[in-house]
C-alpha positions as CSV (number, residue, x, y, z in Angstrom):
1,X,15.6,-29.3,-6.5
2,X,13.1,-27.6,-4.2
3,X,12.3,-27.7,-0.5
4,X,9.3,-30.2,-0.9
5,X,9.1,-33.0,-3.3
6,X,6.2,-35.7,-3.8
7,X,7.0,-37.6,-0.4
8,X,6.5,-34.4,2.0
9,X,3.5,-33.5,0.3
10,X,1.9,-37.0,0.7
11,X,3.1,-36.9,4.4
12,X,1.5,-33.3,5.1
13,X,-1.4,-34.6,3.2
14,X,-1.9,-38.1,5.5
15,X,-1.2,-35.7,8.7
16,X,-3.9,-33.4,7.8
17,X,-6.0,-36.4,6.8
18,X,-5.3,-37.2,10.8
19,X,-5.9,-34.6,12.2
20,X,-9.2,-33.5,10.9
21,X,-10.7,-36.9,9.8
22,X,-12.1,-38.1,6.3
23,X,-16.1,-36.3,7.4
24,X,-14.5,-33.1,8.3
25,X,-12.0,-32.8,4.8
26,X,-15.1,-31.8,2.2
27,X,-16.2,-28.8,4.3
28,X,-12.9,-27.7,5.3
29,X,-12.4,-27.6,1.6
30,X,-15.5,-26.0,0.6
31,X,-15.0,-23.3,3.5
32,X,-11.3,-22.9,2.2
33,X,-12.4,-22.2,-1.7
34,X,-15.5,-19.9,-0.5
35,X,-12.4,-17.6,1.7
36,X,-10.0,-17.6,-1.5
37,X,-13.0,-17.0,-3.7
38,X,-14.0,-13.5,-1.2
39,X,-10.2,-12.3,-1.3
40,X,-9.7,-12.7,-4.7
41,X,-12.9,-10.5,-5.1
42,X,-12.0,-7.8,-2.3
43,X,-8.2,-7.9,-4.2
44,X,-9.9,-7.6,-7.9
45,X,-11.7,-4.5,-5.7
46,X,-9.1,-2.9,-4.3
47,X,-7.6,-3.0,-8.1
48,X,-10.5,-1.2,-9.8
49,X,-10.7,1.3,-6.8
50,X,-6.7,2.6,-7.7
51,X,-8.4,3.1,-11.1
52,X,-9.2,6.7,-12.5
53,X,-13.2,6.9,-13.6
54,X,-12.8,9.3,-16.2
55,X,-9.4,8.2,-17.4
56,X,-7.3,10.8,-18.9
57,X,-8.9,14.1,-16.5
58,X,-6.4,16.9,-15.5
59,X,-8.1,19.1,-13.3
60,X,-8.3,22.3,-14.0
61,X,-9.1,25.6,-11.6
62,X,-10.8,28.9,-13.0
63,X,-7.8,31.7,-11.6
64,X,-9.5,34.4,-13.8
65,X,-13.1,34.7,-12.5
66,X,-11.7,34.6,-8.7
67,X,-9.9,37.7,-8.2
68,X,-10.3,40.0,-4.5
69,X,-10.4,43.4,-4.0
70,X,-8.9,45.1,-1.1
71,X,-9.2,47.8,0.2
72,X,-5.8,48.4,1.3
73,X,-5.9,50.1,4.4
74,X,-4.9,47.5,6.9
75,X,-7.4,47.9,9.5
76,X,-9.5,45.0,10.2
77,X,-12.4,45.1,12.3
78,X,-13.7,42.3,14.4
């Protein structure tokens, strides 16, 4: 079976219910759910940044209309 059953969970539950008191517990939980809530939406983020905008694009680069001419002598002047 796994590492924590019912009885450890009650016990981390009562220790936590020590340490912080009964006033304390309802903000600690809302706190808690407002961080998760902010994480989830920076993750969900992160996901549609990975995302291409356009979907299917392939870029594509113009080789004919860029051609150079040189003159062929070598010499450069500064």
């Amino acid at each position: 079976m796994g590492a924590f059953g019912w009885p450890h969970l009650l016990i981390i539950l009562a220790v936590i219910l020590l340490l912080f008191g009964a006033a304390k517990l309802p903000a600690l939980a809302k706190s808690l759910g407002q961080s998760a809530r902010v994480f989830k939406g920076e993750m969900k983020a992160m996901k549609d940044d990975d995302r291409p905008v356009g979907g299917d694009e392939t870029p594509t680069t113009d080789v004919a209309g860029s051609t150079t001419t040189t003159s062929g002598t070598g010499d450069t002047k500064p």
